[in-house]
C-alpha positions in Angstrom: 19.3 -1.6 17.5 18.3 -5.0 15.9 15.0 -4.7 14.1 13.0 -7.7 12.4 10.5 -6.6 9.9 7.7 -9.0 9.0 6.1 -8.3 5.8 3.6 -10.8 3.9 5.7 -9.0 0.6 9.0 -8.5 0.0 11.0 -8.2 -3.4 11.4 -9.6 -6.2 7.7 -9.5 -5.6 5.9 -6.5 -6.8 3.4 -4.2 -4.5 2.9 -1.8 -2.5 3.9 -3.5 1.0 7.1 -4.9 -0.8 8.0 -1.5 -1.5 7.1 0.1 1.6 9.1 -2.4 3.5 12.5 -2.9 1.2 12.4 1.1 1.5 12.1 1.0 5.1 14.2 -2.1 5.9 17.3 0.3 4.1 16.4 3.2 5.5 16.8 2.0 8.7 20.5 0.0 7.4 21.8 3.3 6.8 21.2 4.7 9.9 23.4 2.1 11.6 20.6 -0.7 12.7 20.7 -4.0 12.3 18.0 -5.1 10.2 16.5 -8.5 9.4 13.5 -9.2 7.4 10.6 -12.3 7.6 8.5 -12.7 4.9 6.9 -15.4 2.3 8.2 -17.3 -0.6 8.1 -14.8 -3.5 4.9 -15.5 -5.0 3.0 -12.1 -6.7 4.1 -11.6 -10.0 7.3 -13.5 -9.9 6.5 -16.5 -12.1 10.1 -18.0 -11.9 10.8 -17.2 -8.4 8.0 -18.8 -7.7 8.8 -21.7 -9.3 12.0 -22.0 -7.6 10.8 -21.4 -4.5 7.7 -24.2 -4.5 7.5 -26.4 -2.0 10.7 -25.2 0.4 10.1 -24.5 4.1 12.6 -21.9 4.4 15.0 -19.7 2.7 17.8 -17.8 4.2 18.9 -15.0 1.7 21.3 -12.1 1.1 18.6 -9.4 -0.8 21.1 -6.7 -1.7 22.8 -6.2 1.6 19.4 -7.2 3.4 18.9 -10.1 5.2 15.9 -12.0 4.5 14.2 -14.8 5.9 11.3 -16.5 3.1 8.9 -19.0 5.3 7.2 -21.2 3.8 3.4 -20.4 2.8 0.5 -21.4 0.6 0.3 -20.6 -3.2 -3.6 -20.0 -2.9 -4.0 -16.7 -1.7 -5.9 -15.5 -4.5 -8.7 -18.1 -5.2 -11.5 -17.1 -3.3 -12.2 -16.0 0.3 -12.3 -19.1 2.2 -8.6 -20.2 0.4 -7.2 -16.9 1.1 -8.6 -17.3 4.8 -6.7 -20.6 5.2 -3.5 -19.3 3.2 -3.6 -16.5 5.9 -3.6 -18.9 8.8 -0.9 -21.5 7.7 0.9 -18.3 6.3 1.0 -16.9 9.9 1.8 -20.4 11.7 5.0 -20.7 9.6 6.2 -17.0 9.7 5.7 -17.3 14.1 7.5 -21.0 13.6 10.7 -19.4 11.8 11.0 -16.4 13.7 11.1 -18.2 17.2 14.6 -19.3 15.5 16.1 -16.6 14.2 18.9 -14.5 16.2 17.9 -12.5 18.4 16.3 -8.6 18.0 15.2 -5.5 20.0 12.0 -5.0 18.8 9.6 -6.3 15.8 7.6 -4.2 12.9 5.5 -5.7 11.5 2.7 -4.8 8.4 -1.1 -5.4 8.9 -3.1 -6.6 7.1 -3.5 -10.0 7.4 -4.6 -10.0 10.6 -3.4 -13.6 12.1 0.4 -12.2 10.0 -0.1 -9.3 12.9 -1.7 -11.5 15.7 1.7 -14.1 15.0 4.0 -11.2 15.5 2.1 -10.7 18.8 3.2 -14.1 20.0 6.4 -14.0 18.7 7.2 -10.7 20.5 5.8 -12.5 23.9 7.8 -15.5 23.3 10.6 -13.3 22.8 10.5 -10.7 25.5 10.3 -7.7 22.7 7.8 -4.9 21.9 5.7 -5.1 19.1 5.2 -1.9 16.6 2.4 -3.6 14.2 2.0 -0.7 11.0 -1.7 -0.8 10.1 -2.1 -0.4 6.2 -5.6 -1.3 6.0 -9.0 -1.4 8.3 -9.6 -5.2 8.0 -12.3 -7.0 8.6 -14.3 -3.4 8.3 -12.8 -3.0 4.3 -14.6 -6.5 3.4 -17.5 -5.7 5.2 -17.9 -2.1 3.6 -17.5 -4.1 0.4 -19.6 -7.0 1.2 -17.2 -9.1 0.6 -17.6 -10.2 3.9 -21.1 -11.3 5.3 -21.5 -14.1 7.4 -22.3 -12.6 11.1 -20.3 -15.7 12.8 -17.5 -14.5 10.7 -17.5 -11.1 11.4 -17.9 -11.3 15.0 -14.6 -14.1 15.0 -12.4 -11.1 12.5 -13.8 -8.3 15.1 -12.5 -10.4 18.4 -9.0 -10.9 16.7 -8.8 -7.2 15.8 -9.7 -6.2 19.1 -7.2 -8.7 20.5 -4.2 -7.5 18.1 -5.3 -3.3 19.4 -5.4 -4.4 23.1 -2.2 -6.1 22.7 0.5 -4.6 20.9 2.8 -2.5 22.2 2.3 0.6 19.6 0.8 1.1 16.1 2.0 3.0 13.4 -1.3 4.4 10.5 -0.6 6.4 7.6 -3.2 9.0 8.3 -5.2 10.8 11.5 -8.9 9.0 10.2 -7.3 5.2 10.8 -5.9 6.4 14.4 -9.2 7.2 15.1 -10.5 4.3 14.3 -7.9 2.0 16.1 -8.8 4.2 19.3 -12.5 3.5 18.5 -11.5 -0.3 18.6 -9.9 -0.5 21.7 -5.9 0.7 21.2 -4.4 3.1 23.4 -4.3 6.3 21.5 -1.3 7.1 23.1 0.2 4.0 21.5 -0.9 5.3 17.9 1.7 7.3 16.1 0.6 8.9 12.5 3.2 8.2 10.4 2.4 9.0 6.5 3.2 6.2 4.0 6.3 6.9 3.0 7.4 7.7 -1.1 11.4 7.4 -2.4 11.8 10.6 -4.0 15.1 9.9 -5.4 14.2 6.7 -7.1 10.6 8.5 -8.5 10.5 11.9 -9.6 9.3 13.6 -12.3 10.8 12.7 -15.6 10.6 13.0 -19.5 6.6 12.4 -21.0 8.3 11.3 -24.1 10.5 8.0 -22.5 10.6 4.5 -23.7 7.7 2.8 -21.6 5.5 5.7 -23.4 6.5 5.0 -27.0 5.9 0.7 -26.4 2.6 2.1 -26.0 0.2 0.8 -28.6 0.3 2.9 -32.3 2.0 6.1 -29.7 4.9 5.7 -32.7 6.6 8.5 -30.4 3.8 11.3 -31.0 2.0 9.7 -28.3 -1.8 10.8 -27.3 -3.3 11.9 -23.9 -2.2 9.5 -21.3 -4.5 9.0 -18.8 -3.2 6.1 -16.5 -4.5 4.2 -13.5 -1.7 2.1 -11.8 -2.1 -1.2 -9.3 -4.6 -3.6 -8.2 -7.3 -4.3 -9.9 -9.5 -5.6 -7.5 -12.9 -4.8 -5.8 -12.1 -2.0 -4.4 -10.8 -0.3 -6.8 -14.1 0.4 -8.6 -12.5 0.9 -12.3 -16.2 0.4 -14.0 -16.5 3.9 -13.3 -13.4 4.5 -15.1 -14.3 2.4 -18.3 -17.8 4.1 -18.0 -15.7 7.3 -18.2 -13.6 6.2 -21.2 -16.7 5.2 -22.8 -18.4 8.9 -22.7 -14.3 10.0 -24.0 -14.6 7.8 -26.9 -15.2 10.6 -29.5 -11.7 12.1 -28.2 -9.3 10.1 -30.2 -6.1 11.5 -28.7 -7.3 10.4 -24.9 -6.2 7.3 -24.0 -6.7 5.3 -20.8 -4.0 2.9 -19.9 -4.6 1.0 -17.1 -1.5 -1.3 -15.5 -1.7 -4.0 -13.2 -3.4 -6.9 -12.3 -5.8 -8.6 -9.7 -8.9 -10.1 -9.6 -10.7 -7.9 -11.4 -8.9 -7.9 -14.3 -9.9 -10.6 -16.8 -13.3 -9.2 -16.1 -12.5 -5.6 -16.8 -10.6 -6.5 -20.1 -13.7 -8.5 -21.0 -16.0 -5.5 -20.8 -13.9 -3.3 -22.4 -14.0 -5.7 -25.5 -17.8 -6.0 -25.5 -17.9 -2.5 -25.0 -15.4 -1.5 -28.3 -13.2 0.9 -25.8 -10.6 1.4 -28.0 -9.9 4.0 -26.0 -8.4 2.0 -23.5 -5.7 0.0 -23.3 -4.5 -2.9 -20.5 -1.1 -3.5 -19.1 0.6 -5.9 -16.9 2.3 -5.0 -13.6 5.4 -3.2 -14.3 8.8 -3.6 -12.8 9.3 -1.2 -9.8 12.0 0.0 -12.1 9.6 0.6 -15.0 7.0 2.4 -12.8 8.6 5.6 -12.5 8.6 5.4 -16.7 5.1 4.9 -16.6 4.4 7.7 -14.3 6.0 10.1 -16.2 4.8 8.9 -19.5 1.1 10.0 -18.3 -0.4 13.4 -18.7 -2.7 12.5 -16.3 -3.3 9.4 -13.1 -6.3 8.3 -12.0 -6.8 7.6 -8.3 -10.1 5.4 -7.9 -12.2 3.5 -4.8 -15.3 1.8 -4.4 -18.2 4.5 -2.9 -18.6 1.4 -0.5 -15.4 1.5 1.0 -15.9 4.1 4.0 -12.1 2.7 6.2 -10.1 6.5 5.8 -7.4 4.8 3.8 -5.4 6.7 2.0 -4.1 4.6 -1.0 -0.2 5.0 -1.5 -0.1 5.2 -5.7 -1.5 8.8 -4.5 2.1 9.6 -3.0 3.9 7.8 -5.9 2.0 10.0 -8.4 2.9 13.0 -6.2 6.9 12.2 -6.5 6.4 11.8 -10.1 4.6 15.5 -10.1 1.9 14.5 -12.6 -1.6 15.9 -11.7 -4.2 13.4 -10.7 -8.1 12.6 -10.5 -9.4 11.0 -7.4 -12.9 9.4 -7.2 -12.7 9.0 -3.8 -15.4 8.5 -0.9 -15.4 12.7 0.4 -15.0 11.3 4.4 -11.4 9.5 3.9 -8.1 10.7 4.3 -6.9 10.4 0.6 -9.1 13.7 -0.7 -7.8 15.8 2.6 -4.3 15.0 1.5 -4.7 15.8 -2.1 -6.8 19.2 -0.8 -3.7 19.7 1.5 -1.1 19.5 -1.5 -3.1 20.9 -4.3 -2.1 18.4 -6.6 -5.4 17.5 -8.3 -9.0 17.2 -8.2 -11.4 15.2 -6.2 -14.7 13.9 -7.2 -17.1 11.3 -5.9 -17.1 7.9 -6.1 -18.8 6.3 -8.8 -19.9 9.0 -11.1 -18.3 8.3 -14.5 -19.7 11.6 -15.8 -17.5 13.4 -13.1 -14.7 12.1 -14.1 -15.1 12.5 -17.9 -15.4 15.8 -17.1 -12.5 16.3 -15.2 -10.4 14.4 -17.6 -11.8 16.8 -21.0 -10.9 20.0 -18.3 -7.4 19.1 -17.5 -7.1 17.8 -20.8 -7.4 21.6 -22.4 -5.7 23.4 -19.8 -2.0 22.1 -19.4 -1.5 24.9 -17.3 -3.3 23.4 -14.6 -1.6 20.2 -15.4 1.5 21.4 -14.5 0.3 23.3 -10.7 -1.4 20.4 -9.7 2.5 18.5 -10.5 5.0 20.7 -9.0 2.6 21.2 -6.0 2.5 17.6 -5.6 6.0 17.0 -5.9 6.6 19.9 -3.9 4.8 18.4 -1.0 6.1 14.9 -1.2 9.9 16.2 -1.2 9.1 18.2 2.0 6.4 15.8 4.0 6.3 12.2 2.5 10.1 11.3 1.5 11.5 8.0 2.9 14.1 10.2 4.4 11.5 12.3 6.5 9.2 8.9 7.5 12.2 6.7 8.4 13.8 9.3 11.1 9.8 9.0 12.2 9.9 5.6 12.7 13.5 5.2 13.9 12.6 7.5 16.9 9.4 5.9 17.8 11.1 2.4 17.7 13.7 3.6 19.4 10.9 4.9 22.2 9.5 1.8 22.1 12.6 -0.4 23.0 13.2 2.6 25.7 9.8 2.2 27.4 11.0 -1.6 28.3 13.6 -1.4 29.7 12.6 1.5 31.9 12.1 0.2 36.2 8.6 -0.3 36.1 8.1 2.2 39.0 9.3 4.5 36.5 6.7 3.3 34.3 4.3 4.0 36.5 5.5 7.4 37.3 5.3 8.1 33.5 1.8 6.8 33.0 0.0 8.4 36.0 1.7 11.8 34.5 0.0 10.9 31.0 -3.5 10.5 32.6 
């Protein structure tokens, strides 16, 4: 089977749908399909691909046995939301533009959000005469508007139409969790066109791993006998809420062998870092994104990972550092909204505690208790390891996903009387 994958990230850039899709798009290569990949110039914390890469409509690229297919798109999509909005669009134009001219495929995968990235696949699959398998990761426009982000009613109502149009349309969607198939169905997809698929976790390449490694002795004055790491790991942005975790380090301070360490980057960053000055949190300590390489290191470097979203944010995502941290087998906190998927999983596996969102004192408090009880530490660990080997490995989720896209490219080229047949015996 020939497969394009369209991702908005792909390596050497550094994020979550990178990941998700360089482990999928090799997955699938090892199972004998022919896989090709459309995605942006490298842009996210790549500084010198970047560079390279400015102002070139197209590259064609070998990406370790992968290939890869970079269209050209705006450097903006991090200014503000009307940029971003724009960067969106012209990003989508030019992905539909260079996949009406690459070879031919079977059938196209492509990640969501942004939505017009999705709504392009949609037309290219229809130019094409191929099904569409469009892998929801996030509820937009309802996470903006949950957030407030997003406000104007004209607005709204345009993002609704296009997200109706996009569940109407495509030929089957892929969620990470049973909360965001319900709310496709709600929105007008076929609910027998939504597969549940978790998010998927390379348990080879993350696992759990010295505490005493190199990443944990770069860490400020550790000098090898290193304090109580608690870590939070990956975009720093609105959602996120990680006041509640400097709040949280602030009622710690007296503890002067806890240290937060929070990694990554995003728009709310240089604020963060700002208040933690003001505030004298020594306590806590800021890095940059990490190297996929170095992320494992910094995983198991931590006695402890913080899992964190906005009490706003009511969309049942479940947000995939929970499955790395699981792989690693380091116990976890999640302030979490209670409704969402993410605090049925961790329930399900054991690995860790749940709190709600936006109570600092909570999560002090379930920092000083598995702080004194390493015990504990190390259930909540092997449970969560334990479950990721056997439910959420890359191995598992890619058979998933092979077999569905497989059904998928089956469907069309059944007679449609058969099709019929089939769907009257469905109803």
């Amino acid at each position: 089977m020939k497969i394009l994958l369209i991702s908005p990230f792909f390596p050497p850039e550094v994020g979550s749908a990178a990941h998700l899709y360089d482990d999928m798009a090799r997955a699938l290569q090892a199972r004998g399909h022919e896989v090709m990949v459309l995605t942006g110039l490298p842009r996210y914390h790549v500084v010198r691909e970047s560079e390279k890469c400015r102002g070139r409509l197209l590259i064609r690229e070998n990406y370790h046995g992968l290939p890869v297919y970079r269209a050209f798109n705006l450097d903006i999509g991090r200014k503000g939301p009307v940029l971003r909005g724009i960067d969106q669009l012209v990003g989508a134009f030019s992905f539909w533009l260079t996949g009406a001219v690459l070879p031919p495929v079977d059938i196209v995968l492509a990640y969501s959000p942004p939505l017009p990235l999705a709504l392009a696949a949609l037309a290219l699959g229809r130019q094409r005469r191929v099904p569409v398998v469009v892998n929801v990761q996030d509820l937009f426009p309802q996470s903006a508007i949950d957030l407030q982000v997003m406000k104007n009613s004209l607005l709204i109502a345009l993002w609704r139409r296009l997200e109706s149009l996009l569940y109407r349309r495509a030929d089957r969607f892929v969620v990470h969790s049973r909360g965001n198939r319900d709310y496709l169905a709600a929105r007008g997809a076929r609910a027998a066109n939504i597969a549940v698929i978790p998010n998927w976790v390379d348990v080879e390449a993350i696992k759990p791993g010295p505490g005493r490694n190199p990443w944990r002795r770069r860490l400020r004055g550790s000098a090898g006998g290193a304090p109580f790491i608690v870590s939070f790991a990956g975009i720093m942005g609105y959602s996120q809420d990680l006041d509640c975790v400097l709040k949280s380090a602030g009622l710690l301070k007296g503890y002067k062998d806890i240290r937060f360490v929070l990694v990554g980057d995003g728009v709310e960053r240089p604020r963060l870092v700002r208040l933690a000055r003001e505030r004298g949190l020594d306590n806590v300590q800021f890095l940059p994104m990490q190297p996929r390489e170095e992320y494992a290191q910094a995983l198991a470097a931590s006695d402890l990972c913080l899992v964190t979203l906005h009490q706003a944010v009511q969309t049942p995502v479940v947000p995939s550092k929970i499955l790395s941290i699981m792989a690693a087998g380091r116990p976890l906190v999640a302030s979490l909204p209670p409704g969402g998927d993410g605090p049925r999983l961790i329930r399900e596996a054991r690995c860790g505690v749940c709190l709600p969102p936006g109570d600092p004192g909570a999560m002090a408090q379930a920092v000083l208790g598995l702080y004194g009880n390493a015990a504990a530490r190390r259930k909540m660990g092997a449970n969560g390891r334990r479950f990721a080997v056997e439910h959420l490995s890359l191995q598992k989720c890619a058979g998933e996903v092979e077999a569905l896209l497989v059904d998928t490219v089956s469907r069309g080229r059944r007679p449609a009387a058969e099709e019929r047949q089939l769907s009257s015996l469905a109803i």
